[in-house]
C-alpha positions in Angstrom: 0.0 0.0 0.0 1.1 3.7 -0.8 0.7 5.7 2.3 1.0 9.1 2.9 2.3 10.0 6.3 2.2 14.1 7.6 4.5 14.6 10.5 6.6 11.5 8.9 9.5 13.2 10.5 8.4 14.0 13.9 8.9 12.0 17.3 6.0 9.4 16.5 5.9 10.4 12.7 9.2 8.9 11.9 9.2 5.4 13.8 5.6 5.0 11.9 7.3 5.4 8.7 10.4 2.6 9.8 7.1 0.1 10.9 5.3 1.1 7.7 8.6 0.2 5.8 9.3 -2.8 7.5 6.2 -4.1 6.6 6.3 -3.6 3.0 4.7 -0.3 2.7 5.6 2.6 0.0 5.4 5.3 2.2 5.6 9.2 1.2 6.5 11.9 4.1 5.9 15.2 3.8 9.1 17.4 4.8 8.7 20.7 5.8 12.9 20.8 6.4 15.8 19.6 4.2 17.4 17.7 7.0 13.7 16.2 7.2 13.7 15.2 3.4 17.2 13.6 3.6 16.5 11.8 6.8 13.2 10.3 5.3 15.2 9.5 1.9 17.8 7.8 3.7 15.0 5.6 4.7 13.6 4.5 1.6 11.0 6.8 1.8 9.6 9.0 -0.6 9.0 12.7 0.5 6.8 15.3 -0.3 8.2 19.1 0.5 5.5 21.0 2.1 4.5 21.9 5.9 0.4 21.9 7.6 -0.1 25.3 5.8 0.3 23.7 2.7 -3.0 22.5 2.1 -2.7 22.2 -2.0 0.1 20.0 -0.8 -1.2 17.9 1.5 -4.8 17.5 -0.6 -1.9 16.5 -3.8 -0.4 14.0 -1.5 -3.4 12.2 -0.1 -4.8 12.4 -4.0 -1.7 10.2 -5.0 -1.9 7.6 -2.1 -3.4 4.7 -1.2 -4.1 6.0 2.5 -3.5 8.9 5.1 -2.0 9.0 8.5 -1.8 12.3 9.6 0.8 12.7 12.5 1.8 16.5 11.3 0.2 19.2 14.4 1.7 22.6 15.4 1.6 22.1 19.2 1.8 25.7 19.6 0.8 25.7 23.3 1.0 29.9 23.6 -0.8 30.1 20.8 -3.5 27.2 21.2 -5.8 28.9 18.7 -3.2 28.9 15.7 -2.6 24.7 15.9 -6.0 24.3 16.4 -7.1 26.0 13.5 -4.5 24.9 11.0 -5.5 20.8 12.2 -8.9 21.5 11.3 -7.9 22.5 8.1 -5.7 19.4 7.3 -7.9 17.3 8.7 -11.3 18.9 6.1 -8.9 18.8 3.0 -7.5 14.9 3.2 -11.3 14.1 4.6 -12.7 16.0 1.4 -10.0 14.6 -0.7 -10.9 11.1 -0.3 -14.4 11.3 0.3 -16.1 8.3 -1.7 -12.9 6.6 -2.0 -13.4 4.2 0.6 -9.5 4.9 1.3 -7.6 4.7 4.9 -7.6 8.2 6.8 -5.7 7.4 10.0 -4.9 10.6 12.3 -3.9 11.5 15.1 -5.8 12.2 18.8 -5.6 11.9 22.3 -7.0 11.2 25.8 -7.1 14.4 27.4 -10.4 15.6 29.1 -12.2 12.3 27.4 -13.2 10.5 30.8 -11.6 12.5 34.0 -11.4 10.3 37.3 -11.9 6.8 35.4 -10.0 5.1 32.4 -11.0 6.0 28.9 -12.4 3.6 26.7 -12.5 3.0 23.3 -15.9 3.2 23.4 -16.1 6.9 24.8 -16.6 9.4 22.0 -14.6 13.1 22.2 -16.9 15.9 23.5 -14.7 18.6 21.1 -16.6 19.6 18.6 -16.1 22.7 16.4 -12.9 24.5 15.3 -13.0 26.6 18.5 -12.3 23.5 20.5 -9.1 21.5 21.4 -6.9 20.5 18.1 -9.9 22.1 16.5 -12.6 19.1 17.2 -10.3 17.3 14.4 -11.5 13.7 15.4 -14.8 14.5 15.4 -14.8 16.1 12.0 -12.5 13.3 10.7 -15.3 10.8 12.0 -17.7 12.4 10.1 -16.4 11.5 7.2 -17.3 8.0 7.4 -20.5 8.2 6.5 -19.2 9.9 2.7 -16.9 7.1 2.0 -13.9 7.7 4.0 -12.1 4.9 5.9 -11.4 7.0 9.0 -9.0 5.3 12.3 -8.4 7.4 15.1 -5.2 6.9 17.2 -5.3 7.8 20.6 -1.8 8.4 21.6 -1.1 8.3 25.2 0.5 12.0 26.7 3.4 10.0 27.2 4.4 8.3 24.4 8.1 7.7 25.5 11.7 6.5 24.8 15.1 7.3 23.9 15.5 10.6 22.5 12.0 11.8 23.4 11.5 15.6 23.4 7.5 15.7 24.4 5.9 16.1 27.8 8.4 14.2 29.9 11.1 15.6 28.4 9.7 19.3 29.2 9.3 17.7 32.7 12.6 16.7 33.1 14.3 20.0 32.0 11.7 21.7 34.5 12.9 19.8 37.4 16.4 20.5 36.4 15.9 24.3 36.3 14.1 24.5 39.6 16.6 22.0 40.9 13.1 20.2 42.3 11.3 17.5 40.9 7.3 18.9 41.4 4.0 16.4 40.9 0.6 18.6 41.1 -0.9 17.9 44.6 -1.0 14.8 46.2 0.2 13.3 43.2 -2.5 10.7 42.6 -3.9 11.9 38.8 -2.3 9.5 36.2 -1.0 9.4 33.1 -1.2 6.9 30.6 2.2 5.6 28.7 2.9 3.7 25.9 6.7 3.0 23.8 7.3 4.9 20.9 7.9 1.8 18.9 5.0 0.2 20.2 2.7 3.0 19.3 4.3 2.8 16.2 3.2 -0.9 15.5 -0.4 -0.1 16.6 -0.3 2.5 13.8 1.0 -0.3 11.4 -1.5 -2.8 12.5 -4.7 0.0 12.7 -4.0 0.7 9.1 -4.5 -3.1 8.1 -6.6 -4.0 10.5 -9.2 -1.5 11.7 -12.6 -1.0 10.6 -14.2 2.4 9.7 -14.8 4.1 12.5 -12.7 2.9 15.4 -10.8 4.7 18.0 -7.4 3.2 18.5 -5.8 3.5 21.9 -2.0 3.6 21.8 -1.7 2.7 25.5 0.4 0.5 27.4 0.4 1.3 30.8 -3.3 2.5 32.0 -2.3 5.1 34.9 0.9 5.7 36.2 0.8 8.4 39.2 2.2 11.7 38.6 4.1 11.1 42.0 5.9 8.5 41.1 6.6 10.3 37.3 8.5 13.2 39.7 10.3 10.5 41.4 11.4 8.7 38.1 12.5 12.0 37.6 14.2 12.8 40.4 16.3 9.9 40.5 17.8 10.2 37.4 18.8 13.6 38.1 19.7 13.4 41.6 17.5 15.6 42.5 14.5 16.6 45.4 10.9 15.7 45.1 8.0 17.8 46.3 4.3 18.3 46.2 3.5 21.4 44.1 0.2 23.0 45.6 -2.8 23.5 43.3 -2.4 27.1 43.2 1.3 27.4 42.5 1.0 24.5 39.5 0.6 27.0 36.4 3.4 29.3 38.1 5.9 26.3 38.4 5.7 24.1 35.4 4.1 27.1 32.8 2.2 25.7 30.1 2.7 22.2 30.6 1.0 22.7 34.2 -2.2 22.3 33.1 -1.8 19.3 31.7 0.2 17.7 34.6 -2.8 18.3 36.3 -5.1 16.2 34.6 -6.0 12.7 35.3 -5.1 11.2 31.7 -5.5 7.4 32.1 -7.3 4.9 29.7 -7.1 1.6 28.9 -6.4 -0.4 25.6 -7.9 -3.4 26.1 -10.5 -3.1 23.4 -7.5 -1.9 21.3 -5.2 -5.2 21.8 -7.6 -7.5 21.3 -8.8 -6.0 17.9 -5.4 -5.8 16.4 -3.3 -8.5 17.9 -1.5 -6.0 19.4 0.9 -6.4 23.0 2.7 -3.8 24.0 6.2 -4.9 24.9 8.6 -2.0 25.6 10.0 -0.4 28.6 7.4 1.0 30.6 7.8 4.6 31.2 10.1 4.6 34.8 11.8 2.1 33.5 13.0 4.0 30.6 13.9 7.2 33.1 15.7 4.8 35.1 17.6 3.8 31.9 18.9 7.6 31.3 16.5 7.9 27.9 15.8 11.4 29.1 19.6 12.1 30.5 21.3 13.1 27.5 
């Protein structure tokens, strides 16, 4: 199959495009950087030069494929309103690209805010609707497209999706602690956060594009929950450094942006997930990687 992969380069982007390889694939990335394009050549990739702006672009490349997995998202976090908007628009021009094509559309989505206080299910739908909401109701719209002949899968990464090399949430946590010479959790420490290994995420992709029917929510999850305490005391092990409770009110103030989501209880379960796709999650778990130094270099 020809796939055509947005964010082919970023952190999960570009170990989708190794599975999607491995497995036979013809994959084209779209590069918005040279060292981008020579990085995905070097794989045996094709590549496509253009960024999430590019709409003519992105609506050429999903014309010449035989699917979509669309990684690509700004994650402007000042400027919430700006990444929101431009994943809408991605998201509307591969949906009306391949609308009565019966093609793959697999993109990107998470578990934030789905089910706060008890794991997240499969089975729970998004509440963001509208361009106004959070990455601009994207899997809701992408849904929609179902019913005009789209093949639509959406991945639900967990907010750790971790390893070697990693520069998402924990990373940002990690140089946090290092600045303040303290390793903070929000509160008493007990909201969670689900975690699953880059390259295991990576095979869920590979084995949601095969295997999925229309209309599923994927959960890229391996471990269900794991406390936000013990995340600052992964943490602060491998940088020798304190531990402490950060009070509700002082949470924005101390870890800035990334505060707000630190807060939240983000845990969800892929049971429904593993069983559709023959999928078992078998990488380090996320303390064991911290323990290992991934986020040390």
């Amino acid at each position: 199959m020809h796939v055509f992969v947005t964010g082919a380069s970023g952190w999960i982007g570009s170990a989708v495009v190794d599975d999607l390889l491995a497995a036979g694939h013809e994959v084209t990335g779209l590069a918005r950087s040279e060292a981008s394009a020579a990085a995905l050549a070097a794989k045996g990739s094709h590549v496509r030069r253009g960024h999430l702006d590019d709409l003519a672009g992105i609506r050429a490349g999903a014309k010449d494929a035989d699917a979509v997995i669309h990684l690509a998202n700004k994650h402007d976090f000042a400027h919430p309103a700006v990444s929101n908007a431009a994943e809408r628009a991605a998201v509307q021009t591969i949906g009306d690209t391949l609308t009565g094509t019966g093609r793959p559309f697999l993109l990107a989505s998470g578990v934030a805010a789905l089910t706060p206080g008890r794991l997240a299910t499969e089975d729970d739908a998004s509440a963001f609707h509208g361009p106004d909401s959070p990455r601009g109701g994207s899997e809701n719209l992408a849904l929609e497209f179902v019913d005009r002949g789209v093949h639509t899968v959406s991945l639900r990464f967990a907010p750790s999706v971790h390893g070697t090399g990693d520069h998402g949430f924990i990373a940002v946590l990690a140089a946090i602690a290092r600045e303040k010479g303290v390793s903070g959790y929000p509160g008493d420490g007990t909201n969670r956060w689900a975690a699953v290994h880059r390259t295991d995420a990576a095979r869920m992709v590979t084995l949601g594009l095969a295997k999925a029917p229309a209309g599923t929510r994927l959960h890229a999850i391996a471990e269900e929950g794991v406390a936000t305490r013990e995340i600052a005391e992964a943490i602060g092990r491998a940088f020798d450094l304190p531990v402490a409770s950060i009070p509700a009110g002082d949470v924005q103030a101390h870890f800035g942006w990334i505060g707000t989501f630190f807060a939240m209880d983000l845990a969800a379960t892929s049971t429904a997930t593993q069983e559709l796709l023959g999928w078992t999650p078998s990488g380090p778990t996320l303390i064991d990687d911290l323990a290992a130094g991934a986020y040390s270099a």
